[in-house]
C-alpha positions as CSV (number, residue, x, y, z in Angstrom):
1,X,88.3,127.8,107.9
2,X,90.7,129.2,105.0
3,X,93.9,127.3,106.7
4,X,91.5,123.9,107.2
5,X,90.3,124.2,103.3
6,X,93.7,124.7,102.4
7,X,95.4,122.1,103.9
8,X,92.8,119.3,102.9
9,X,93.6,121.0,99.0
10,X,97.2,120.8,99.4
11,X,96.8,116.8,100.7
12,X,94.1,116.9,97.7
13,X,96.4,117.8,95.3
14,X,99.3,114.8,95.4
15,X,96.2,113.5,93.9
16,X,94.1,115.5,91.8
17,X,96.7,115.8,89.0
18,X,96.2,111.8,88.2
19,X,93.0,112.1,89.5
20,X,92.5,115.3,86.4
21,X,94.4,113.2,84.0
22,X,91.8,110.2,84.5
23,X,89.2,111.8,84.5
24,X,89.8,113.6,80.9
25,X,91.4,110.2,79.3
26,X,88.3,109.6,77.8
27,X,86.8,112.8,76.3
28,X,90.3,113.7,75.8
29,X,91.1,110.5,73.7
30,X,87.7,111.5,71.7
31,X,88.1,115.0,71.2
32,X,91.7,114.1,69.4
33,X,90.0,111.5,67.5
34,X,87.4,113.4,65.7
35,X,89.0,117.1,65.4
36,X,92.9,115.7,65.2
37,X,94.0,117.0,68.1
38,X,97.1,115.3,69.9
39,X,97.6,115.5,73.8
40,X,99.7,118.2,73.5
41,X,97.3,120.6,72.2
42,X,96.1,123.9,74.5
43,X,92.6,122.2,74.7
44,X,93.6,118.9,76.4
45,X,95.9,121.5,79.3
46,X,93.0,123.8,80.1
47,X,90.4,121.1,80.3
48,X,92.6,119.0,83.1
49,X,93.0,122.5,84.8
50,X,90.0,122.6,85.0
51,X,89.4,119.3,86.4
52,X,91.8,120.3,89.1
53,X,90.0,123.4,89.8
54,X,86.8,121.5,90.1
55,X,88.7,118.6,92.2
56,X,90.0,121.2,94.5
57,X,86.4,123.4,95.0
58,X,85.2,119.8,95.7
59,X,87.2,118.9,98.4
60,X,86.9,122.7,100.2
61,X,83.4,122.6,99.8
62,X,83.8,118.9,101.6
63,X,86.0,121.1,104.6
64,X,83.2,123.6,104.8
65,X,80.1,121.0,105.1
66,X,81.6,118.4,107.1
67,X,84.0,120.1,108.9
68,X,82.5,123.4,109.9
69,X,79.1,122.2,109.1
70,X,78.6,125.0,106.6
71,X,75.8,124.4,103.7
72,X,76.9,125.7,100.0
73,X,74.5,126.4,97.8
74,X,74.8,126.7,93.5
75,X,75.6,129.7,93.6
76,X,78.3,129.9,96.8
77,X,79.9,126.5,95.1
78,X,80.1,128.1,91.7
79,X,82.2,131.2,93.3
80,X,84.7,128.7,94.6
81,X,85.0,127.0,91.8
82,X,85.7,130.2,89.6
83,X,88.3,131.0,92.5
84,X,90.1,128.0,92.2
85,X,90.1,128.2,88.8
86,X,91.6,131.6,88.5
87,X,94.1,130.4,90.8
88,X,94.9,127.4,89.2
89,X,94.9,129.4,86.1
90,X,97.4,132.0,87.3
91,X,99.8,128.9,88.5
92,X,99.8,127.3,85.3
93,X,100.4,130.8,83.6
94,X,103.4,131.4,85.7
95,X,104.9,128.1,85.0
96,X,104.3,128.7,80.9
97,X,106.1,132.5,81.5
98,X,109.4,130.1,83.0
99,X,109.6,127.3,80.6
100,X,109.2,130.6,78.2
101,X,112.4,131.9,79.6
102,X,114.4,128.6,80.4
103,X,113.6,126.1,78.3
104,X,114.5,122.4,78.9
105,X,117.9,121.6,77.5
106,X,118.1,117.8,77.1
């Protein structure tokens, strides 16, 4: 089940960053309008991982009902998300730690 989950995440994921990035255009272009944010701030980042975490639980919870005929419940679906959010999480904390220590030269 874990390789099956994964590889329909990875496939997933060519496009749940534009997929994310959709998604948040609009509270995104709100949230900047009425507190002053810009699309750089922390906010906007965490918000589309998050997207991509719930993009992600989405499609393993997709493998597990349709694929192994497994029912989630709330609670069951609420684990994977927090999973795939602390993995997301730790990916996106990794790649802050390298632009930290090589920062684009341009």
């Amino acid at each position: 089940m874990d390789v099956a989950m994964n590889v329909a995440s990875a496939f997933l994921n060519l496009i749940s960053v534009p997929a994310a990035f959709l998604v948040w255009t609009l509270p995104r272009l709100t949230i900047n309008r009425v507190v002053g944010t810009d699309d750089a701030d922390p906010v906007n980042w965490v918000a589309v991982l998050m997207v991509m975490a719930l993009i992600t639980a989405l499609s393993d919870a997709l493998v597990l009902r349709f694929v192994f005929k497994r029912e989630l419940g709330k609670n069951t679906f609420l684990l994977l998300y927090v999973t795939n959010a602390t993995c997301v999480g730790f990916a996106a904390c990794g790649m802050g730690f390298y632009l930290v220590a090589h920062p684009p030269t341009a």
